[in-house]
C-alpha positions in Angstrom: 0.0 0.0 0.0 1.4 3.3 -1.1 2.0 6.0 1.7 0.1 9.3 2.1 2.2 11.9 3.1 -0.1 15.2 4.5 1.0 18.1 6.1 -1.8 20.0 8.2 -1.6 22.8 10.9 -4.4 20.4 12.8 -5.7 17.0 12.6 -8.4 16.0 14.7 -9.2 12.2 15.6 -13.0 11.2 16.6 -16.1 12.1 14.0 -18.2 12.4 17.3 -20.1 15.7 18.5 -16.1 16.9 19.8 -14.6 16.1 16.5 -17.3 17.6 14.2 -17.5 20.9 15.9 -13.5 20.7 16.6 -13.1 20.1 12.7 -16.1 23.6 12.0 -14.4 25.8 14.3 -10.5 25.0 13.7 -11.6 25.7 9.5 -13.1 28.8 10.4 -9.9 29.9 12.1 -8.4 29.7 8.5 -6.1 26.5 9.4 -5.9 23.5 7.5 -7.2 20.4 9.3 -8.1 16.9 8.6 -10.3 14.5 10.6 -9.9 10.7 11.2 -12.8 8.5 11.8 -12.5 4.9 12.7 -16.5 4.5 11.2 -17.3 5.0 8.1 -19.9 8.0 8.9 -19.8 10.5 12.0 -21.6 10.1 15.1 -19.4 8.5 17.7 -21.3 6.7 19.7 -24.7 6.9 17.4 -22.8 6.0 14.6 -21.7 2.5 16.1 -24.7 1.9 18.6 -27.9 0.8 16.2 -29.2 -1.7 18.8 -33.1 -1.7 19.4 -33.9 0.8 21.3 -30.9 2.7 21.3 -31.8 6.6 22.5 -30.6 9.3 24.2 -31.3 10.3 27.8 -30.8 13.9 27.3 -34.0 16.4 25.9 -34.2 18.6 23.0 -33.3 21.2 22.5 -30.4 20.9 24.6 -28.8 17.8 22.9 -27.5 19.5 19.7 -24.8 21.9 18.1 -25.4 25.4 19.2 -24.9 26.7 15.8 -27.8 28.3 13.8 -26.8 26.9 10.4 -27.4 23.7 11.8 -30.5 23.9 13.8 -32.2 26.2 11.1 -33.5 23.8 9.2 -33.8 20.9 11.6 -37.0 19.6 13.4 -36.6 16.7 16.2 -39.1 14.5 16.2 -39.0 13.5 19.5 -38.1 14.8 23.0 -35.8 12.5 23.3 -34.3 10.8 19.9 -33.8 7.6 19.1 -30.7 6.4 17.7 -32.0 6.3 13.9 -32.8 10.1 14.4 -29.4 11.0 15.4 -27.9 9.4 12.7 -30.2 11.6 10.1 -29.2 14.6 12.4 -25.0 13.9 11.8 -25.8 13.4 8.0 -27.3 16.7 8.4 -24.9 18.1 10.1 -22.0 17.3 7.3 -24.4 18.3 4.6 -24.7 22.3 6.0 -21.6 22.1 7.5 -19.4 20.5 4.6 -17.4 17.9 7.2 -16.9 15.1 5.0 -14.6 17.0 2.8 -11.6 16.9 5.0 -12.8 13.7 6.5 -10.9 10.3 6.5 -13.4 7.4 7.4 -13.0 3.8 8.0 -9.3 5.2 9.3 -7.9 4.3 12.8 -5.1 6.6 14.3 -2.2 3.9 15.3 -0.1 6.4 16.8 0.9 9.9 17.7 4.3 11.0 18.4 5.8 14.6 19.0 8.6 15.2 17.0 10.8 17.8 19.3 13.1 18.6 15.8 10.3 19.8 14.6 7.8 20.7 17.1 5.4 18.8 15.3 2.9 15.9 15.8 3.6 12.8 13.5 0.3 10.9 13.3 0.1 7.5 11.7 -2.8 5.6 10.6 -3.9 2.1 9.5 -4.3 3.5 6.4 -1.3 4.1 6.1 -1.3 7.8 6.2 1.3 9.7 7.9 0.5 13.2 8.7 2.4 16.2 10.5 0.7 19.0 12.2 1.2 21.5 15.0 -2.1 20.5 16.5 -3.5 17.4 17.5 -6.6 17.2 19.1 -8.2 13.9 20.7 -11.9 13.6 20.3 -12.5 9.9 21.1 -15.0 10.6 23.3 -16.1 8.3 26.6 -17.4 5.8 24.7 -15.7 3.9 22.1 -13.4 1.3 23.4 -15.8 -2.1 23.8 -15.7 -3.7 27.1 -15.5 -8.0 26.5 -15.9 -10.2 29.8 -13.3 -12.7 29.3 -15.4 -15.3 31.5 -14.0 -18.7 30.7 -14.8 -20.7 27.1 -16.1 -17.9 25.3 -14.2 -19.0 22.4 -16.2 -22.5 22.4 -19.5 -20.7 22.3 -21.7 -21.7 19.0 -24.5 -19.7 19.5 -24.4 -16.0 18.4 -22.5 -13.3 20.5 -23.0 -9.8 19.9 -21.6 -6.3 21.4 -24.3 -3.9 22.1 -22.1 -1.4 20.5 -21.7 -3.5 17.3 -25.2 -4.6 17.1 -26.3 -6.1 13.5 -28.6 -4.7 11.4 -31.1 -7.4 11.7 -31.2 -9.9 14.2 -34.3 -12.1 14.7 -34.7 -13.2 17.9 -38.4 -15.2 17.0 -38.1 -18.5 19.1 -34.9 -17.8 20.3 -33.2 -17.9 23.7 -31.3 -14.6 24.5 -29.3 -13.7 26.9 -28.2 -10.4 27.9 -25.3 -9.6 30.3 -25.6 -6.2 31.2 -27.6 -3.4 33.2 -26.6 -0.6 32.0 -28.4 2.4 29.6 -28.0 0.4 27.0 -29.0 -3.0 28.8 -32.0 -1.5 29.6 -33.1 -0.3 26.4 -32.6 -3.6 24.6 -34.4 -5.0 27.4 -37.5 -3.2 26.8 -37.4 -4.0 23.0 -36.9 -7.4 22.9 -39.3 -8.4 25.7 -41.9 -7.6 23.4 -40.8 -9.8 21.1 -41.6 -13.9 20.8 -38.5 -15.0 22.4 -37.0 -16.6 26.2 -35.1 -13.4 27.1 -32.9 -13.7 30.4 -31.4 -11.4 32.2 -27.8 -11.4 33.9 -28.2 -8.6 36.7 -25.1 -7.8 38.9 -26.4 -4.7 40.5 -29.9 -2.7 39.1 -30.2 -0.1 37.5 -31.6 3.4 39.3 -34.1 4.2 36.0 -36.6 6.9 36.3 -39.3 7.8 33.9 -38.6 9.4 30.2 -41.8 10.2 29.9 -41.2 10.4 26.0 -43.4 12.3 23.3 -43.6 13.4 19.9 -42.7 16.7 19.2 -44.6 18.7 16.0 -42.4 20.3 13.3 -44.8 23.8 14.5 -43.3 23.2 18.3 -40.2 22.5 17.5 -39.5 26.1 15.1 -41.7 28.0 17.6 -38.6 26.7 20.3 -36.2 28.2 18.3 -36.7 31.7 19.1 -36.1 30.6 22.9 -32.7 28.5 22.2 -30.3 32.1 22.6 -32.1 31.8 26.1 -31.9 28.0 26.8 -28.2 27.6 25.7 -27.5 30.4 27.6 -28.7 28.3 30.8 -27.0 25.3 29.6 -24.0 27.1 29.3 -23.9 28.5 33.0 -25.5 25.4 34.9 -23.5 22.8 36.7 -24.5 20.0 34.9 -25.4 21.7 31.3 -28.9 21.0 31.2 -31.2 23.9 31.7 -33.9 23.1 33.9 -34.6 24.4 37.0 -32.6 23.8 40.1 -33.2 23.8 43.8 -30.7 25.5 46.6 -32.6 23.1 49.4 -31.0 20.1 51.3 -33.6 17.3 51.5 -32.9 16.7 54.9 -34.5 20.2 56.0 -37.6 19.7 54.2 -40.6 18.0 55.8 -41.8 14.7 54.7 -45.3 16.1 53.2 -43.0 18.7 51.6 -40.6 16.7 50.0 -43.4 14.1 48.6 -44.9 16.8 46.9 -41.7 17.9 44.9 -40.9 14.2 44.4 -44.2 13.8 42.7 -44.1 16.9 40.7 -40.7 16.2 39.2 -41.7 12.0 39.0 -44.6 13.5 36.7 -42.1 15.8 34.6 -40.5 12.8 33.2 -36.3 13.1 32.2 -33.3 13.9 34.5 -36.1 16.7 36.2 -36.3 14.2 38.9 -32.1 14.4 39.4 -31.2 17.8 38.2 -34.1 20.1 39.8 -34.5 18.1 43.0 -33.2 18.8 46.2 -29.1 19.3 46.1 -27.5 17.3 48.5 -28.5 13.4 47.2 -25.1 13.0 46.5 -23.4 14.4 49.1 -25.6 13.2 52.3 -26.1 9.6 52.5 -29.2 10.3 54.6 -30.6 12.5 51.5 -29.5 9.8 49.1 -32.0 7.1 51.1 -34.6 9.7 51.3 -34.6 9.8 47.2 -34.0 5.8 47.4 -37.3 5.1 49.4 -39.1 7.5 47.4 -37.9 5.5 43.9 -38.2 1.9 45.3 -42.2 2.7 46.6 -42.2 3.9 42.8 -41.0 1.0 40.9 -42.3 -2.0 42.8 -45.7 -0.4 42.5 -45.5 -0.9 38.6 -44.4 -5.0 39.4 -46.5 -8.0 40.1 -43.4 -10.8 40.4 -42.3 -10.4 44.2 -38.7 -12.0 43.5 -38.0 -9.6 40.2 -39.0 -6.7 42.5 -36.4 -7.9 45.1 -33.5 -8.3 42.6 -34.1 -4.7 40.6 -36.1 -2.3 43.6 -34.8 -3.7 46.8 -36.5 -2.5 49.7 -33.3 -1.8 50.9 -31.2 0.5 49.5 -27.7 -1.6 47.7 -25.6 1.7 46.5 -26.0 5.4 46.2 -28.3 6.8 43.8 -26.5 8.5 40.9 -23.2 7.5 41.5 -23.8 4.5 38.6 -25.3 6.4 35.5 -28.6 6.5 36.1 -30.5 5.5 33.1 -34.6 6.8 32.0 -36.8 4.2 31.0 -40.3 4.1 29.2 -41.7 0.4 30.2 -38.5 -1.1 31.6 -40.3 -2.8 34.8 -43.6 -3.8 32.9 -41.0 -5.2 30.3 -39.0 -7.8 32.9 -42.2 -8.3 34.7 -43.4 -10.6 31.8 -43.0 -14.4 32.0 -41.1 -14.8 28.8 -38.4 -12.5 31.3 -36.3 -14.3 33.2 -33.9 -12.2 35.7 -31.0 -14.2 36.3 -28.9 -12.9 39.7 -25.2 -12.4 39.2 -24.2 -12.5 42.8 -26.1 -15.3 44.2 -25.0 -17.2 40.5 -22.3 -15.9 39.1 -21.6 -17.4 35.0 -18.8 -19.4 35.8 -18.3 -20.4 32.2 -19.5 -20.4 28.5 -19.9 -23.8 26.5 -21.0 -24.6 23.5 -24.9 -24.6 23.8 -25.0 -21.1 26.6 -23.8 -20.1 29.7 -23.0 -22.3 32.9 -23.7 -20.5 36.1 -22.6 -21.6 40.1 -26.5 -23.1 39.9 -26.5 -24.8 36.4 -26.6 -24.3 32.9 -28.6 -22.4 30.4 -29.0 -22.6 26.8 -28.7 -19.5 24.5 -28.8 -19.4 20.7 -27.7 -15.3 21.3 -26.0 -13.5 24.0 -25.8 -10.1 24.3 -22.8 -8.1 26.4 -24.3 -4.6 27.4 -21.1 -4.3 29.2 -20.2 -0.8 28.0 -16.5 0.7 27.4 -13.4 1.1 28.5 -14.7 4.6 29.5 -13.4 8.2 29.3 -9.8 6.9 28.9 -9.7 3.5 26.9 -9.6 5.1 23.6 -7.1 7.6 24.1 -4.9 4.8 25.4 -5.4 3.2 22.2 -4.1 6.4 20.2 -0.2 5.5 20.3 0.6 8.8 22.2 4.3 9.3 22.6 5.5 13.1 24.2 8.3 14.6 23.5 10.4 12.4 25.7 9.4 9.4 23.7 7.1 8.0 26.9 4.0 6.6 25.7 0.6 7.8 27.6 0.3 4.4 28.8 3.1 4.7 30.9 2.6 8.4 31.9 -0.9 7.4 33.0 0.2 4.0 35.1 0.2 5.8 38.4 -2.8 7.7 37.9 -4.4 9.8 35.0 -2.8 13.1 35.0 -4.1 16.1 32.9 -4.4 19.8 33.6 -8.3 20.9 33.2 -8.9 17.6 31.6 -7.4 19.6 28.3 -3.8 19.0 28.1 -1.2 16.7 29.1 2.3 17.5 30.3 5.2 16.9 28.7 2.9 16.7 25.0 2.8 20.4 23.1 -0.5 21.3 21.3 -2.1 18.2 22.4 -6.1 18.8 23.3 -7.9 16.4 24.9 -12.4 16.5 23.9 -14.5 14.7 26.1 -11.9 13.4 28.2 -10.4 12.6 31.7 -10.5 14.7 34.8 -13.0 17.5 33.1 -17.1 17.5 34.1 -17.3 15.3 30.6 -19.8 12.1 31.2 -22.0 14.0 33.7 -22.5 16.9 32.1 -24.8 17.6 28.6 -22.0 16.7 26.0 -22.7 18.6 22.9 -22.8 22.1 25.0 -20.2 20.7 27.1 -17.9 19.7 24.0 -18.3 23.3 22.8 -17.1 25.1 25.7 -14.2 22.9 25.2 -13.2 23.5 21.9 -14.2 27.4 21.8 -11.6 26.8 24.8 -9.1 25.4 22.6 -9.6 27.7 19.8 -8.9 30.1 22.0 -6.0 29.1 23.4 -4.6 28.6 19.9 -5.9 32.1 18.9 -3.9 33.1 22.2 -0.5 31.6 21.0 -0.7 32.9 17.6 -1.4 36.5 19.0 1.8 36.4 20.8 4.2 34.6 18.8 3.9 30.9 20.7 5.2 28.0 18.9 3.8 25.8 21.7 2.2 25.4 24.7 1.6 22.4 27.9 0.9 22.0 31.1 3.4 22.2 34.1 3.7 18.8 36.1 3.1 21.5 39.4 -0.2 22.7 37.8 -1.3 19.0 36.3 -0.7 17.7 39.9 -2.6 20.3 41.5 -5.3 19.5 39.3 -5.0 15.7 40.2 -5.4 16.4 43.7 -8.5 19.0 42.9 -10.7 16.1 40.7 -10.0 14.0 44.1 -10.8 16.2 46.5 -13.8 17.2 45.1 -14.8 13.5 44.7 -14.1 12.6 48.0 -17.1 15.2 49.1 -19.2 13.6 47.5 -21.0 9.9 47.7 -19.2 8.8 44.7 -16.4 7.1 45.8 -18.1 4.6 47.5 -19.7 2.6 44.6 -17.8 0.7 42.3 -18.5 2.1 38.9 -17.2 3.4 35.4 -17.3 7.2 36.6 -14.3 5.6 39.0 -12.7 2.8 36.4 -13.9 0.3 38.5 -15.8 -2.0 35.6 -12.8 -3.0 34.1 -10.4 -5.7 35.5 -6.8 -4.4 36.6 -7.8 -0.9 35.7 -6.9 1.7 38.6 -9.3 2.7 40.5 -9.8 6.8 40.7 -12.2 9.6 39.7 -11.8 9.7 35.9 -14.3 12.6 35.9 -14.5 16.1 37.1 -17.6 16.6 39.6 -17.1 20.1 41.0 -18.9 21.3 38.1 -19.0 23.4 35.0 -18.8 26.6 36.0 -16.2 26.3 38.6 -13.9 23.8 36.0 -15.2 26.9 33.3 -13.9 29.7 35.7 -10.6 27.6 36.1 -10.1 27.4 32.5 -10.8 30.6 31.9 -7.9 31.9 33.8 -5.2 29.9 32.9 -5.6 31.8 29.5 -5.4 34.9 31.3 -1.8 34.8 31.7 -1.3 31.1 31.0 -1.2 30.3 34.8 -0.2 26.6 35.1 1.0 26.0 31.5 4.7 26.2 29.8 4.9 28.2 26.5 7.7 28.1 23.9 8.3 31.5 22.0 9.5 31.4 17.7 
């Protein structure tokens, strides 16, 4: 295969929301920049994940690019999009925004080394393309690296296995035995799909899921325009709230509420339907473990009121409380507990039977053996910092980030990396990322960046990084602000705790957007906490 030799001022890895708007607003900046996408259209995470059901747990309008061009001539359908419409919406997007033009698809980045001669990146690809740039910017989002259980046998299995995230484009499942091993977002989704359909489906629960109601509906072409002369408005919300969602929030602890009180608020925001119930709710469920079990009794009366089967209750709305709401994802469901309350639903319970092994014919677990003709893994990612492992990443001292990164992940703002000039990170490590809205998020981000690059070329800067002093300090801020909070104390992929061997610490950023926002925003004051290198 012949070599293509490119020479760009940016390249940008990840067709995701971050690499999209990364790839508009580094072209508006007049610099030459190429995108590499290991699909073969954008859309991250909707691009690969085309499993039934698949949707996203965030409302419009806030889920979207903030960029009139875009949204002009775009209607969502739903409040809350399923994974086919998301897929239309990136097609979109490249159409008005001409993306695909300086887009490499089907192209996975091998590795990324700085060149100190030059003060350039040196970016290799499967392709075989080798390209240099001055800026490299890793969009590979939380959510791209597959997560396989390696449970004994696997490899003697006959019946079909399938990856949520690499779900096929038909599957019938009439007749059939399936299993699914997962309890996740998207666990739950399938679930709810495919236990409408004629088949034995059974599923393999470790812990449950915390779901509350989507309370989904259609949304007219007439509504949705109408909402566009309120979006300068609701991004401006988005933009200033913690979480970036704009609803309304409460300044109240739970725990100085009365009972009557709090029942009425729980009922009002129940009824709302989305994250309401999370985001515009009392503060303090994550921080007070007495809040956290007021919310918890409130959700379990909820949920095993909807049930029939007394034993599925107890494995998925235990009466008492097995972890701390919201610190696993919490996911929003629309029939989820009528859907395993059927009798073609079997809930099978991971830690009273763990699978001990696969064999040919299904799955043998510490109380016998079932037959499957399909088994599903919802078993999620490598999150937040699988795929940037995965990148090749060499700094300037020739140390790979795999070995920077072996006694802890170490950024500063969850934007840069020490040691690695004109490296950006997008959606990843140490910065509010997987629990904040990511498409407003992902902008702040990148007008961040832009900056920053705007900054440098203002004042003659060849290059600029992180000091280790400020990157530590950073460190030391993402874990003291976790260790306020309830998070620590569940096992969970917000702390890199659902992948074997992987070290266990707060891969995200919970103080916040406008506090990590105000942060950033002074460090490109007068480059506090960063290393620059004059022409």
């Amino acid at each position: 295969m012949t070599r293509t030799e490119l020479k760009v001022d940016a390249v940008v890895i990840g067709g995701g929301f971050g690499g999209c708007y990364a790839l508009h607003r580094l072209r508006e900046m007049g610099l030459t920049t190429k995108l590499f996408e290991a699909g073969s259209a954008f859309g991250g995470v909707w691009h690969w994940n085309s499993y039934p059901g698949a949707r996203v747990d965030s409302e419009m309008p806030s889920y979207q690019f903030n960029i009139p061009a875009v949204y002009k001539d775009w209607h969502w359908s739903e409040r809350f999009p399923g994974g086919e419409e998301l897929k239309r919406y990136f097609e979109h997007v490249d159409r008005v925004l001409e993306l695909s033009k300086d887009t490499y698809f089907n192209t996975i980045v091998s590795e990324c080394r700085f060149d100190s001669a030059s003060g350039l990146w040196v970016v290799h690809t499967s392709t075989n393309i080798r390209v240099t740039c001055k800026y490299l910017i890793a969009a590979t989002g939380s959510s791209y690296k597959k997560y396989f259980p390696q449970y004994p046998g696997l490899n003697q299995y006959k019946g079909q296995l399938i990856h949520s995230a690499a779900y096929p484009e038909k599957l019938d499942v009439t007749g059939k035995k399936v299993g699914i091993v997962g309890n996740g977002a998207s666990g739950l989704q399938i679930v709810q799909e495919l236990a409408k359909e004629d088949c034995d489906l059974t599923v393999f629960i470790r812990n449950p899921c915390f779901a509350i109601p989507m309370k989904q509906r259609n949304i007219s072409p007439e509504e949705s325009e109408m909402t566009k002369g309120y979006y300068d408005a609701i991004f401006d919300r988005i933009y200033k709230s913690v979480t970036g969602f704009p609803h309304n929030t409460r300044a109240q602890a739970a725990t100085t509420a009365s009972p009557e009180e709090r029942k009425a608020l729980f009922d009002e925001l129940w009824e709302r339907g989305g994250y309401s119930f999370l985001v515009s709710n009392y503060y303090d469920f994550l921080l007070s473990e007495e809040a956290n079990s007021i919310f918890y009794d409130y959700w379990v009366q909820k949920v095993r009121a909807r049930m029939t089967d007394e034993k599925k209750k107890d494995l998925v709305a235990p009466v008492k409380q097995t972890y701390w709401v919201g610190t696993k994802r919490p996911s929003l469901e629309q029939d989820y507990y009528e859907m395993i309350d059927r009798e073609n639903v079997v809930l099978h319970d991971l830690k009273q039977a763990p699978i001990v092994e696969f064999d040919e014919a299904g799955v043998v677990t510490a109380d016998g053996h079932r037959d499957l003709d399909i088994v599903i893994f919802a078993t999620g990612y490598d999150a937040v910092t699988g795929s940037l492992l995965d990148l090749g990443i060499e700094d300037r001292n020739q140390v790979p980030l795999s070995e920077k990164w072996k006694d802890g992940t170490a950024t500063h703002l969850g934007l840069m990396v020490p040691d690695a000039p004109n490296l950006f990170l997008v959606y990843g490590p140490q910065a509010p990322t997987s629990l904040a809205n990511g498409p407003p998020f992902i902008e702040m981000e990148i007008d961040w960046i832009c900056r920053a690059i705007t900054k440098m070329q203002d004042e003659g800067l060849v290059s600029i990084e992180p000091t280790v002093k400020a990157t530590e300090a950073w460190k030391e801020e993402v874990r003291m602000v976790s260790e306020n909070t309830l998070y620590p104390k569940t096992n969970s992929w917000y702390m890199g705790t659902n992948i074997p061997g992987k070290r266990r610490e707060p891969l995200v950023y919970l103080g916040g957007i406008p506090r990590w926002w105000k942060k950033c925003n002074e460090a490109l004051e007068n480059w506090e906490g960063f290393a620059t290198q004059s022409q």
